[in-house]
C-alpha positions, 0 to 999 in steps of 0.5 A, spaced: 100 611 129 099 608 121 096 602 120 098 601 112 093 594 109 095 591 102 090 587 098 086 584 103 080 584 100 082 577 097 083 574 103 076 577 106 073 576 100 068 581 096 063 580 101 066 583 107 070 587 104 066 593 107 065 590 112 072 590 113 073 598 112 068 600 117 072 596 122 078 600 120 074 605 120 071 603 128 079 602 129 080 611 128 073 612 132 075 609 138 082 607 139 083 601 144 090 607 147 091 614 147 096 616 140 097 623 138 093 621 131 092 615 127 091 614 119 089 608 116 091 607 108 088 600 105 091 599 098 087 596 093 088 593 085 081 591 084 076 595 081 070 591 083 072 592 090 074 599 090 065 600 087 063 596 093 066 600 098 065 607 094 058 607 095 059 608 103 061 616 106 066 613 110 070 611 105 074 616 102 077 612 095 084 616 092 086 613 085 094 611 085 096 610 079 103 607 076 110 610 078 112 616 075 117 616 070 123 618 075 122 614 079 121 608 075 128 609 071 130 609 078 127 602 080 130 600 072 137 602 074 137 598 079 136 591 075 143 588 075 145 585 067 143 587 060 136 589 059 133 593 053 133 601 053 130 604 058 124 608 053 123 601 050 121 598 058 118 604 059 113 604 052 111 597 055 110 597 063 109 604 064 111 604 070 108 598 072 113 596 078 110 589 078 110 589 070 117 590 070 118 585 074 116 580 069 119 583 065 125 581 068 123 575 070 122 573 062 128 575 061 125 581 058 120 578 053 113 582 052 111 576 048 112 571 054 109 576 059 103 578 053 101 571 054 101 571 061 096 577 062 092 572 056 092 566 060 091 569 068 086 574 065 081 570 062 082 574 057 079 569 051 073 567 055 071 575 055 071 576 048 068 569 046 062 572 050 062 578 046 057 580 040 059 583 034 057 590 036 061 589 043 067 586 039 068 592 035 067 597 041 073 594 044 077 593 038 075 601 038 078 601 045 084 598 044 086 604 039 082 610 044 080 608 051 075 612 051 070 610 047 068 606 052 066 612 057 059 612 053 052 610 053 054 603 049 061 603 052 059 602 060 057 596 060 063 593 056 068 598 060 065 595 068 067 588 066 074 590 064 074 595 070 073 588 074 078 584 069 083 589 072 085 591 065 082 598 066 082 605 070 075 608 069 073 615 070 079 618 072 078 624 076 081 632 074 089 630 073 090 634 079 095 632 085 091 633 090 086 627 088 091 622 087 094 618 092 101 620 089 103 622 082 097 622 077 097 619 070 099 624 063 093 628 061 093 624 054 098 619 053 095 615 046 103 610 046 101 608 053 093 608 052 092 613 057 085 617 055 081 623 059 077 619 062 079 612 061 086 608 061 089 602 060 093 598 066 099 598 062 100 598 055 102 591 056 094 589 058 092 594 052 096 589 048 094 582 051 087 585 049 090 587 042 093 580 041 087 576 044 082 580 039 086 578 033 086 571 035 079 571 035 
């Protein structure tokens, strides 16, 4: 038996997030029928969440990042229509399914999409309330995610983790600790460091632009 859960924790609300898990938990231990064997999976994109139920032996967290390249060109494949060439799609979702699917909702215009991730991420509030000192540091990050993986970076790196504009601390690039296939080792043109990723470069540049406006 498998119970697959989706991005509950909205509904449940931060508080009952692991509350949450340990009921699922509870569901494994003391199954209310017999079964040969049971997984649950519970999917999440919300960094502040993933803290919360980290903290906890019970939970073991697993990484998923977005859809390999193979994969992605597959899904891109399928959009009927004219669309711009597969590399300059790939260049600007990174195989972000849901991304792609703004894309295509936009008629394929990343400025639109930009300034969606701008409004829906309150990205503006975020640097209005950023010093000088922070404000550079995050222009730094636009370039190389991980300066933000240091002593002065932290503080900045966990409000974009709970923005959902970044991945941190990646662990070792090794299947066997990701749920799926992991990101680049390096990948500067799609803003993946070693440590510390952009969600999409689309996200990097909502950032970029809002910085500029600023």
């Amino acid at each position: 038996m498998a119970v697959l859960v989706d991005d509950v924790f909205k509904a449940v609300g931060l508080n009952e997030a692991a509350s949450y898990v340990k009921a699922l938990l509870g569901l494994i231990e003391y199954l209310p029928r017999s079964v040969d064997s049971i997984v649950v999976v519970v999917a999440t994109g919300e960094g502040i969440t993933r803290r919360e139920i980290g903290r906890h032996r019970w939970a073991d967290l697993m990484p998923m990042w977005n859809m390999p390249r193979d994969g992605f060109k597959q899904l891109y494949d399928q959009i009927p229509g004219e669309k711009p060439l597969f590399e300059v799609v790939w260049k600007a979702a990174g195989g972000n399914p849901g991304l792609l699917a703004w894309l295509y909702k936009t008629k394929w215009r990343t400025d639109s999409v930009v300034k969606k991730l701008i409004r829906e991420k309150r990205i503006k509030a975020l640097i209005s309330k950023l010093g000088d000192e922070e404000r550079e540091l995050l222009r730094r990050a636009v370039e190389d995610p991980d300066v933000l993986y240091t002593r002065e970076g932290i503080p900045l790196m966990e409000r974009l983790v709970d923005m959902n504009l970044i991945v941190d601390t990646l662990p070792e690039k090794e299947p066997w600790f990701w749920a799926g296939e992991p990101p680049p080792e390096r990948d500067p043109e799609l803003g993946v460091g070693k440590d510390v990723a952009w969600q999409t470069p689309l996200h990097r540049e909502a950032v970029r632009r809002a910085l500029e406006g600023a």
